[in-house]
Backbone as ProteinMPNN parsed JSONL, in Angstrom:
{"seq_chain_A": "XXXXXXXXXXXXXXXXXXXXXXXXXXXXXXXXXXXXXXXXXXXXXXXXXX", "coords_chain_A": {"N_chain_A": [[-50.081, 5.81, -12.334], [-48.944, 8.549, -13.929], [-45.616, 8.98, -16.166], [-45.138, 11.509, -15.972], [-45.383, 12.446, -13.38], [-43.898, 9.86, -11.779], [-41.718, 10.866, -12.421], [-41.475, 13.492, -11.039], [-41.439, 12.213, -8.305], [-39.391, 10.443, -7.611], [-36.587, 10.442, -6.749], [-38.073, 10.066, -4.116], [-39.546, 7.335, -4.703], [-37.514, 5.223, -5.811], [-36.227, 4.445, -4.08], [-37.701, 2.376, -2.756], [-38.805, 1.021, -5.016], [-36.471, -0.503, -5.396], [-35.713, -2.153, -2.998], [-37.862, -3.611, -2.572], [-37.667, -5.208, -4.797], [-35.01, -6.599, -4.435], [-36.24, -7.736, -2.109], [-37.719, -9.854, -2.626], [-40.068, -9.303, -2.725], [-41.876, -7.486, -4.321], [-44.678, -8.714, -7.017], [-45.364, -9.325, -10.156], [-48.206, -7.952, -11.961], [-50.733, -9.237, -14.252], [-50.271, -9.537, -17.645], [-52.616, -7.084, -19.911], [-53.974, -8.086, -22.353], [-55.445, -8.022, -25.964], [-57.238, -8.321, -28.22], [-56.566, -7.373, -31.81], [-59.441, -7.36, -33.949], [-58.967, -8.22, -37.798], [-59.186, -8.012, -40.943], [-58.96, -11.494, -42.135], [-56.936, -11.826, -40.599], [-55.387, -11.99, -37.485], [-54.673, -9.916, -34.868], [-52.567, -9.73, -31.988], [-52.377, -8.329, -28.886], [-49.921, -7.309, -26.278], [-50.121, -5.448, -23.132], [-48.065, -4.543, -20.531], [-49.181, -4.304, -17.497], [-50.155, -1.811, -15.135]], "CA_chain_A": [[-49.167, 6.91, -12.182], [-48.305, 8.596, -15.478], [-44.269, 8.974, -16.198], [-44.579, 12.772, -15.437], [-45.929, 11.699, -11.74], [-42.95, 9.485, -11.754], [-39.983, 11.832, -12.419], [-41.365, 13.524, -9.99], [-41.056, 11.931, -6.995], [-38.36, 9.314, -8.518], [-36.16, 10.297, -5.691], [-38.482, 8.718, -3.078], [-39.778, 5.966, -5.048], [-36.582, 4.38, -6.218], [-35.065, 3.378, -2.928], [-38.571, 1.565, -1.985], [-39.049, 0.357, -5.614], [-34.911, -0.94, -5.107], [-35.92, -2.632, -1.93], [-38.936, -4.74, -3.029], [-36.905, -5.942, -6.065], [-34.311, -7.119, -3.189], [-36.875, -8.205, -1.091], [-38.182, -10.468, -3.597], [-41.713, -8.576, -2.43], [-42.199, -7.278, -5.567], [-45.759, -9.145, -7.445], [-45.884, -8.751, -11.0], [-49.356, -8.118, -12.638], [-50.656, -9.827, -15.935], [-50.661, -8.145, -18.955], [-53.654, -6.731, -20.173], [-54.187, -8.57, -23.677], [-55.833, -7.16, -26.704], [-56.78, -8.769, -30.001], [-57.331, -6.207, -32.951], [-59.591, -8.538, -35.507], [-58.793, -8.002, -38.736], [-60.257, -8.993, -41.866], [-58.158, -12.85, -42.653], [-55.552, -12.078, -39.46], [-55.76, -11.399, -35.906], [-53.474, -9.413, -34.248], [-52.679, -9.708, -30.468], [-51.356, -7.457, -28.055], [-50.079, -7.371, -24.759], [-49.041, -4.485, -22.275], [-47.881, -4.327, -19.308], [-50.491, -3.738, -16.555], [-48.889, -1.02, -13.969]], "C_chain_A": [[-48.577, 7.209, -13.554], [-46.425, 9.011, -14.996], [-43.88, 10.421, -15.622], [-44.706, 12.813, -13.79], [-44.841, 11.067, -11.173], [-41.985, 10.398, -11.19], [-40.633, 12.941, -11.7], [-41.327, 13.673, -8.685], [-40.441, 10.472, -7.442], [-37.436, 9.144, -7.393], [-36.769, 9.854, -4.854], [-39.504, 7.5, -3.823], [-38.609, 5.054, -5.512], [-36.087, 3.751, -5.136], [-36.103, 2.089, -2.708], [-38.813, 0.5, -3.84], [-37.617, -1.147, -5.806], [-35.229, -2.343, -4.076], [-37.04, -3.672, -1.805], [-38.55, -5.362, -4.002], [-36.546, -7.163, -4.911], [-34.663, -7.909, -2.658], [-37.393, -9.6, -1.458], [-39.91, -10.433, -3.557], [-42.771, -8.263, -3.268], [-43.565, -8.286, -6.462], [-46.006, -8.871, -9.039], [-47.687, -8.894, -11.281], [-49.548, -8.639, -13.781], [-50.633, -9.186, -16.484], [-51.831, -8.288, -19.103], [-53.473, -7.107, -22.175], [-54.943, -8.802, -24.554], [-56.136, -7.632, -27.559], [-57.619, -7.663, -30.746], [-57.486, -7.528, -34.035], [-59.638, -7.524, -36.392], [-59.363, -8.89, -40.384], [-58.767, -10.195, -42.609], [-56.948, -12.737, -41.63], [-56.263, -11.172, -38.278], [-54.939, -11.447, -35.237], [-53.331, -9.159, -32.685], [-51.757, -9.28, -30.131], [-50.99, -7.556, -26.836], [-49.391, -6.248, -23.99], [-49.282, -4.696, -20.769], [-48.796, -3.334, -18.198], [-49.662, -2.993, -15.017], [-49.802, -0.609, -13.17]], "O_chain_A": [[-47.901, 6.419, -14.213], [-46.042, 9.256, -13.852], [-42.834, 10.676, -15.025], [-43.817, 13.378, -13.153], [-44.555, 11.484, -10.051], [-41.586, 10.634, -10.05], [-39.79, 13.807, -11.93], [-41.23, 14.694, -8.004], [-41.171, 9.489, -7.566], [-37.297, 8.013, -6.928], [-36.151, 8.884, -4.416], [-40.205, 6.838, -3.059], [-38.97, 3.878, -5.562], [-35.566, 2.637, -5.187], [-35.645, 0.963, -2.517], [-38.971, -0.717, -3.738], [-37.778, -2.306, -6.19], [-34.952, -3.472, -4.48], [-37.018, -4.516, -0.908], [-39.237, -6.366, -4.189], [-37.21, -8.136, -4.554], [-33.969, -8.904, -2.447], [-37.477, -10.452, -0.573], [-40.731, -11.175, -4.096], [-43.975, -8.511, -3.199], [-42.795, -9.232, -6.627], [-46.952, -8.11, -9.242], [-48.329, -9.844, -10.834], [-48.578, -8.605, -14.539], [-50.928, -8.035, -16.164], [-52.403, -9.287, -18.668], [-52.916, -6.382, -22.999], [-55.488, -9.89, -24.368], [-55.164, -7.584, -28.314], [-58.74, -7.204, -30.526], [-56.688, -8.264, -34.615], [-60.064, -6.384, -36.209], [-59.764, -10.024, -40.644], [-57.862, -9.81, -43.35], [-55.998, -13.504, -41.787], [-57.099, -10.275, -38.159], [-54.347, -12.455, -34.85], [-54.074, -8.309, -32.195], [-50.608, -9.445, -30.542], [-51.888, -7.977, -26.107], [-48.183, -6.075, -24.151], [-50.283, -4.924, -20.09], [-48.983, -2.119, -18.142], [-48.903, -3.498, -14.189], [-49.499, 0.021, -12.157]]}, "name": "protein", "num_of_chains": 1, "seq": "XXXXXXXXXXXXXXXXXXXXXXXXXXXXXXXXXXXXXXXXXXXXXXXXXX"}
């Protein structure tokens, strides 16, 4: 769901995203983690998998 998808329908996803917090229902996902090689360093990333 991109952020413009979000905002909206923000009004009915917040009560249910509110309510699985609460619930303790909620599941995070792993991050999705990245290494950019580089020449003598290697740089690792991680984002949040939504």
């Amino acid at each position: 769901m991109s952020v413009k998808e979000f905002e909206e329908r923000k009004a009915e996803l917040t009560p249910i995203i509110r309510n699985n917090l609460i619930d303790m229902a909620y599941r995070f996902k792993p991050a999705l983690r990245v290494e950019i090689p580089k020449p003598g360093v290697s740089c690792r990333l991680e984002f949040p998998n939504m």
